[in-house]
ZAFIDREN-24290 format. One record per residue (C-alpha): x, y, z; residue in three letters; residue number from 1. Coordinates in Angstrom, 1 decimal. Layout:
       u       v       w   aa    i
       X       Y       Z  ala  NUM
...
//
This chain:
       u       v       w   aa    i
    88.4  -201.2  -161.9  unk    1
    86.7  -199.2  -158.9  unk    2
    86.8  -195.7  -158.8  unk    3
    85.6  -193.1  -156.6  unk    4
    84.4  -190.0  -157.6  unk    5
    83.6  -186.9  -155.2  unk    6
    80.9  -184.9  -155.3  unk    7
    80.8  -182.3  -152.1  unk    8
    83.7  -180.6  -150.0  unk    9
    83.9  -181.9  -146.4  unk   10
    85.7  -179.7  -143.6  unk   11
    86.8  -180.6  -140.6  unk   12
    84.5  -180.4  -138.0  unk   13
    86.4  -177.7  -135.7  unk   14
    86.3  -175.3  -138.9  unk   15
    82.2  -176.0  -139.3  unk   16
    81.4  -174.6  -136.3  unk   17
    83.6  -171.0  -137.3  unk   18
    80.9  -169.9  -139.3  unk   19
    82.8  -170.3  -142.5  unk   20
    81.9  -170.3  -145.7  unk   21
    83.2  -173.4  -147.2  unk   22
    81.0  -173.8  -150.5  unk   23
    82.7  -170.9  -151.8  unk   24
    86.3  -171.8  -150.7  unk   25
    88.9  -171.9  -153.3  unk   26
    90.9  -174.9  -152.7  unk   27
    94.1  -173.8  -155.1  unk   28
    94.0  -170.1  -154.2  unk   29
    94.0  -171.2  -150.3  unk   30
    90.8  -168.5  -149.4  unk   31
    87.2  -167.6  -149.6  unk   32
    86.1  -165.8  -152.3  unk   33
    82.5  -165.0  -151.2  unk   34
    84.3  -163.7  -147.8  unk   35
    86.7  -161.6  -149.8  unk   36
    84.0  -160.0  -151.4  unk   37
    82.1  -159.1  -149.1  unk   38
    84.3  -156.3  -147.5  unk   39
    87.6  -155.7  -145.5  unk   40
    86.9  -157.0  -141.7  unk   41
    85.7  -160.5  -143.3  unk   42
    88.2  -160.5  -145.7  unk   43
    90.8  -160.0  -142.5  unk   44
    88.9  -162.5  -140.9  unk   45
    89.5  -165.0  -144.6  unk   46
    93.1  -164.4  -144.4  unk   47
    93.3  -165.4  -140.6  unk   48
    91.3  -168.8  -141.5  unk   49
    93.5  -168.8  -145.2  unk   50
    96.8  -169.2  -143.1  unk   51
    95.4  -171.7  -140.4  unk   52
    93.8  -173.9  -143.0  unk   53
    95.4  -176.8  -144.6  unk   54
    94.2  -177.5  -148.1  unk   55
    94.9  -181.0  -148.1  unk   56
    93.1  -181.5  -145.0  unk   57
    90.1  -181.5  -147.6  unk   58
    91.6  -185.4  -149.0  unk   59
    92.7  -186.2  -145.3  unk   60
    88.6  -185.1  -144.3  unk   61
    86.3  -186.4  -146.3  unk   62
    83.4  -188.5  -145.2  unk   63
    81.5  -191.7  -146.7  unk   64
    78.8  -189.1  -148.1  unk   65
    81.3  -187.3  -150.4  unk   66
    81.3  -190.4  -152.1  unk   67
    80.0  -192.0  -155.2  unk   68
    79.6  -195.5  -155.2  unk   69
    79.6  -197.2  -159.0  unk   70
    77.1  -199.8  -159.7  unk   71
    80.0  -202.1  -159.7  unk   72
    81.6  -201.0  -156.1  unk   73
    78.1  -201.1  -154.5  unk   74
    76.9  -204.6  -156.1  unk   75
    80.3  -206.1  -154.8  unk   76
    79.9  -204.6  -151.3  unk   77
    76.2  -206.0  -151.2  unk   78
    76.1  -208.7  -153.1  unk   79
    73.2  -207.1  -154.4  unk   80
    72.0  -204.8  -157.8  unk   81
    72.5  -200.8  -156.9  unk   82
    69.0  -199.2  -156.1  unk   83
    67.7  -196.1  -155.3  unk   84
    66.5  -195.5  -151.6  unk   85
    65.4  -192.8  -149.5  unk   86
    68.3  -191.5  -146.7  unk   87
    71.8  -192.4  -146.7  unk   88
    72.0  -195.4  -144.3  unk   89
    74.3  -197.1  -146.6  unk   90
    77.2  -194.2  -145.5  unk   91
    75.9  -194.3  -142.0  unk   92
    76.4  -197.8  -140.6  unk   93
    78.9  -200.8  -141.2  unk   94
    78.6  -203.1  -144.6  unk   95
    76.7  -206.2  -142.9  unk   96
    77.1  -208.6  -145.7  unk   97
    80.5  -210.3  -144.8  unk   98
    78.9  -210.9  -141.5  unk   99
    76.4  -213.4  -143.3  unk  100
    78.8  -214.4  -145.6  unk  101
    81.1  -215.7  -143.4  unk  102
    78.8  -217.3  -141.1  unk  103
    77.5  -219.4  -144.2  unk  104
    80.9  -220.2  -144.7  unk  105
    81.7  -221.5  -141.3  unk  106
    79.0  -224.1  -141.2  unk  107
    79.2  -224.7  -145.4  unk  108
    82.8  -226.0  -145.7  unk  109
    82.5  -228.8  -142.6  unk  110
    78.9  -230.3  -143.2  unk  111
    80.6  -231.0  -146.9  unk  112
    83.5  -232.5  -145.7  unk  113
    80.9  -234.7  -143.3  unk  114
    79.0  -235.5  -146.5  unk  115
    82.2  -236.4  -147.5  unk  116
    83.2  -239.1  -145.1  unk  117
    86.3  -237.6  -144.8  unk  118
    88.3  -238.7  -141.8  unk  119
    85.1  -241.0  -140.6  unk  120
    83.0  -237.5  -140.5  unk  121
    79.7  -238.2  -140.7  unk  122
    76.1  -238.1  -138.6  unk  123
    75.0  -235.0  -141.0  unk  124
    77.7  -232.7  -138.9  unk  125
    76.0  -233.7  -136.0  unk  126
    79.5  -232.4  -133.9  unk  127
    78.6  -228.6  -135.7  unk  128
    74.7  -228.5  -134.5  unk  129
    75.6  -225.0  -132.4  unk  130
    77.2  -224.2  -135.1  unk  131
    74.8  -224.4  -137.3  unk  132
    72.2  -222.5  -135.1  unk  133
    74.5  -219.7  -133.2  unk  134
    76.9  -219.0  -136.2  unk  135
    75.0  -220.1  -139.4  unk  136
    71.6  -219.1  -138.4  unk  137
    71.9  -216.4  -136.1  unk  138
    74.7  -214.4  -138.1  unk  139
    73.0  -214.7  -141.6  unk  140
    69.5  -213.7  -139.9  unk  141
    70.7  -210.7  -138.0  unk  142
    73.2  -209.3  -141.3  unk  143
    69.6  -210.2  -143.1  unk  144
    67.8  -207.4  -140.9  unk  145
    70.5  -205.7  -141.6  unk  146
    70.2  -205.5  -145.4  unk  147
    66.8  -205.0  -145.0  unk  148
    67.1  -201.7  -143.6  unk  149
    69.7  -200.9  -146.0  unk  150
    67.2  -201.7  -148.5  unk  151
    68.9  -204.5  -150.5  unk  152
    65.8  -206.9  -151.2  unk  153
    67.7  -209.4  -152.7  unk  154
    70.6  -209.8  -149.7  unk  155
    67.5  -209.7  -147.5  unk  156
    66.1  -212.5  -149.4  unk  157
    69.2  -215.2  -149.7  unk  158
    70.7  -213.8  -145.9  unk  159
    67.6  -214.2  -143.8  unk  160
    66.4  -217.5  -145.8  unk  161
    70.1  -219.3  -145.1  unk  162
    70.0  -218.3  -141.8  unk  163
    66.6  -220.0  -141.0  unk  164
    67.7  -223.2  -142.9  unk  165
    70.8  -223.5  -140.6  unk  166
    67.9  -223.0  -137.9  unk  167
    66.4  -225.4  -139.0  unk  168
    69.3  -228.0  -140.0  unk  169
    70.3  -227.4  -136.0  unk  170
    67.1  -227.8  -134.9  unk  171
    66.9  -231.7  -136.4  unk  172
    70.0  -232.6  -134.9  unk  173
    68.8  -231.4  -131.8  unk  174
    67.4  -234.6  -129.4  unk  175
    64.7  -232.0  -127.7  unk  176
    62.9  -231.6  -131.1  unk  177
    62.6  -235.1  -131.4  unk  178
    62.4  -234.2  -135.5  unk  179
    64.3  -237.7  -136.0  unk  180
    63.4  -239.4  -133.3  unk  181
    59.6  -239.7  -134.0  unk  182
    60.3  -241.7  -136.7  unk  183
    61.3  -244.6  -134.5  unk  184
    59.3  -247.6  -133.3  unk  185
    59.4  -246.1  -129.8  unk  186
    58.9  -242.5  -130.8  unk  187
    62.4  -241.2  -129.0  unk  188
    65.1  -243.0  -130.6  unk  189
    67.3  -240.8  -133.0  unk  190
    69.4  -243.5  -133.6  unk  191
    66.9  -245.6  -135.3  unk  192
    64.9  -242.8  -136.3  unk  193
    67.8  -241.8  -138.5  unk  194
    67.5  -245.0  -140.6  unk  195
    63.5  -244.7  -141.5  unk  196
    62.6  -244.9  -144.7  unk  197
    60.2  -241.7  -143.5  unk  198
    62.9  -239.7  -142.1  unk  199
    65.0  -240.1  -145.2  unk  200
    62.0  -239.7  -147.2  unk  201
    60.8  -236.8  -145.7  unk  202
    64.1  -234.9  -145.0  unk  203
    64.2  -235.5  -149.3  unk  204
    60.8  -233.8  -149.7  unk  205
    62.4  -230.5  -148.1  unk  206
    65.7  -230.6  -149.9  unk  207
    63.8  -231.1  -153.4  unk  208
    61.8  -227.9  -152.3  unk  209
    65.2  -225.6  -150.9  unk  210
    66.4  -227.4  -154.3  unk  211
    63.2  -225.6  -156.6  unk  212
    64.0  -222.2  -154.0  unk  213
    67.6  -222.0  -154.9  unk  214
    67.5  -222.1  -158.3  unk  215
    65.3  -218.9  -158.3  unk  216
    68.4  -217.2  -156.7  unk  217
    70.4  -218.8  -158.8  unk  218
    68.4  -217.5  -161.7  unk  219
    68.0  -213.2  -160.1  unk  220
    72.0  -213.7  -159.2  unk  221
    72.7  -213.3  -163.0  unk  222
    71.8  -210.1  -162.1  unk  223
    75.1  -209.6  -159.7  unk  224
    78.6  -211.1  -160.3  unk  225
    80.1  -214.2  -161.4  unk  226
    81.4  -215.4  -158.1  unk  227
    78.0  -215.2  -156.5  unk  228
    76.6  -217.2  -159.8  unk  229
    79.0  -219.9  -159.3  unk  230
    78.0  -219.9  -155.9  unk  231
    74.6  -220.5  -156.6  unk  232
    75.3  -223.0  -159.2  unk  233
    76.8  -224.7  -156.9  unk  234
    74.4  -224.7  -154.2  unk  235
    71.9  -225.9  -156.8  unk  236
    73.6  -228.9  -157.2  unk  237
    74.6  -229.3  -153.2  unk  238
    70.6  -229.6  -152.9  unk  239
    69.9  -231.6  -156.1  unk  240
    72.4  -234.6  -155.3  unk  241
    71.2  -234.6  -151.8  unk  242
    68.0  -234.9  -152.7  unk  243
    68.2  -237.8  -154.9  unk  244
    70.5  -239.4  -152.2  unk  245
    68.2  -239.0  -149.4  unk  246
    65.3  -240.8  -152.1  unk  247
    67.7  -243.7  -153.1  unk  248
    68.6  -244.1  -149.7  unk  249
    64.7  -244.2  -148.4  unk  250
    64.3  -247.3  -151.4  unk  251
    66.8  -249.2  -149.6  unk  252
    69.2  -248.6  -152.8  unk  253
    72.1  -247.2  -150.1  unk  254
    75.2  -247.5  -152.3  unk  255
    73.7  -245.2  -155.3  unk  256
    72.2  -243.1  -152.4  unk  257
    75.5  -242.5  -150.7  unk  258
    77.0  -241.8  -153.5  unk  259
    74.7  -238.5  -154.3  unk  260
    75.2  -237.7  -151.1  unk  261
    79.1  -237.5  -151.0  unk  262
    79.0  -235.7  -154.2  unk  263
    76.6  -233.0  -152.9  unk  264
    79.2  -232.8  -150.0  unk  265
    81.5  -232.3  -152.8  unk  266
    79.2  -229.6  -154.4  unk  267
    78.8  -227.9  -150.7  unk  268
    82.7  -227.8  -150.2  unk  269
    83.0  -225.8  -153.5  unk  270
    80.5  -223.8  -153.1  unk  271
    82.2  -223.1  -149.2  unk  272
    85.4  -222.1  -151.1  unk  273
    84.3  -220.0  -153.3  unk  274
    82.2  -218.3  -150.7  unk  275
    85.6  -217.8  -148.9  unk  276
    86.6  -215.9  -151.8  unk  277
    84.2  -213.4  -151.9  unk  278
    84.2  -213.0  -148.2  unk  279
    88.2  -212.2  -148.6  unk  280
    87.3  -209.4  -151.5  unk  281
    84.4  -208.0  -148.8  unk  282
    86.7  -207.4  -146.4  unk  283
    89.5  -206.5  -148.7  unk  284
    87.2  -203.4  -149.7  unk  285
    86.5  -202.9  -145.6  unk  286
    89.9  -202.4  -144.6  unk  287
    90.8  -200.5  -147.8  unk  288
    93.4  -202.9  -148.6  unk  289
    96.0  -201.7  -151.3  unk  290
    94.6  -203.9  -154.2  unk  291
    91.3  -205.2  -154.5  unk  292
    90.0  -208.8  -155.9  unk  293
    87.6  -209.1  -159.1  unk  294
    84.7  -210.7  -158.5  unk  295
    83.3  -210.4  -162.3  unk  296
    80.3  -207.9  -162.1  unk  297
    77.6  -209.0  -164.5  unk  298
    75.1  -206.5  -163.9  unk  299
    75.6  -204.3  -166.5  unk  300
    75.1  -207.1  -168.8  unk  301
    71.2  -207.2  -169.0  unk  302
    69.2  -203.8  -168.1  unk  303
    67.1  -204.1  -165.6  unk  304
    63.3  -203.4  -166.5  unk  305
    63.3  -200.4  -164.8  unk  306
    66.2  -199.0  -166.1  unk  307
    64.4  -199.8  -169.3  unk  308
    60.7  -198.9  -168.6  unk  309
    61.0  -196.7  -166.0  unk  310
    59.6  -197.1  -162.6  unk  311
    57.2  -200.4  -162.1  unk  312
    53.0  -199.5  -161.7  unk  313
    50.8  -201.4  -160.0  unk  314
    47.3  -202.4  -161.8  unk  315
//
């Protein structure tokens, strides 16, 4: 369970500029003990603060820097292992991972149910192409910068890479790239462009390598939760099947190739959901909700080699 544990007295900002002593305040005894000490007009002046203060204005006042986050609170917040970095950004500004999560999300759960034929959906989500590049891509690259000056490498990583694929997904389906179309007999048509054993065989060549990308996320996420493992997992095998469908379908064997393709659309709609779950605990934990959603922290489960060996030098 998530606990919070504080570790400094914050007061109000209307009694900091009094010139009070509050590191010496007694919370239970309702004064100041250094000011009672030190003689009788400041300890006339400790009994005038002593009856305007409210001792539990100390719980109603306290800020995000009296708080200690547990491994386990900050790797759900982040998606990302607990490190140590300089300043305290992480208390200054707003949680940006929900941001990329739910653009991923957003474009994730429709392109599977267009893998998936469902309805007559189809075209590779050709109806979602803004989508893709102002809510997929833009989002998950700007929460990306985001973690990056948090100082969460890993975030940074998987945020900012996502958000360039949906770039680039967007960017096919767009006509002025002419990324399909020059695969045509006349150099223009995306129709026909679409149906080349080139296109299909090329667009396979980039999935088999975001395929061979994932799975090295997939491998450093055993590092965070269980949500975000499945997640991966299933992401893995989104990019696998669709990159043995998009081969199949570029040897003219269509029916086998179709059906990898609907089952990574199958693979891409799990892996949607379950990234609707963890973007429901994120903001759960935003909005200090009353109860809070597990998300199965693993990261205590293998010590990192830091933890073990101390700090990593450079030969």
């Amino acid at each position: 369970m998530t606990t919070y544990q504080s570790t400094t007295q914050n007061i109000p900002a209307e009694q900091a500029t009094a010139g009070y002593d509050y590191n010496n305040y007694d919370v239970e005894a309702g004064g100041n003990t250094a000011s009672a000490a030190a003689g009788g007009g400041q300890q006339q002046q400790t009994t005038a603060m002593k009856d305007d203060f409210d001792p539990q204005a100390l719980s109603r006042f306290r800020s995000a820097s009296s708080i200690t986050m547990t491994p386990e609170l900050f790797e759900k917040l982040y998606l990302n292992p607990k490190t140590s970095v300089k300043g305290n950004l992480r208390q200054t500004f707003a949680n940006p991972t929900p941001l990329a999560i739910g653009g991923f999300v957003l474009c994730l759960c429709p392109l599977g149910c267009d893998l998936l034929g469902w309805k007559g959906a189809g075209q590779y989500g050709a109806a979602s192409t803004g989508a893709y590049v102002f809510v997929g891509g833009l989002l998950m690259v700007l929460a990306g910068l985001l973690e990056f000056f948090l100082g969460n490498t890993f975030s940074f990583v998987v945020f900012c890479s996502f958000g360039g694929f949906w770039f680039s997904f967007g960017g096919t389906l767009i006509p002025t790239f002419n990324s399909v179309g020059a695969y045509s007999a006349t150099g223009d048509n995306q129709v026909l462009g679409l149906a080349t054993k080139g296109f299909q065989a090329s667009f396979g060549f980039y999935l088999l390598f975001w395929t061979v990308f994932v799975g090295v996320l997939l491998l450093c996420s055993l590092r965070t939760n269980v949500a975000f493992v499945f997640l991966f997992v299933c992401l893995e095998m989104t990019f696998l099947c669709l990159t043995v469908g998009y081969f199949l379908i570029s040897e003219a064997r269509s029916t086998a190739g179709q059906r990898f393709v609907r089952a990574g659309g199958g693979f891409a709609l799990a892996c949607g959901l379950i990234g609707f779950y963890i973007f429901l605990v994120l903001m759960l934990v935003a909005v200090d909700f009353p109860f809070l959603l597990p998300v199965g922290d693993i990261s205590h489960l293998m010590t990192g080699y830091q933890q073990k060996h101390g700090p990593i030098k450079m030969h």
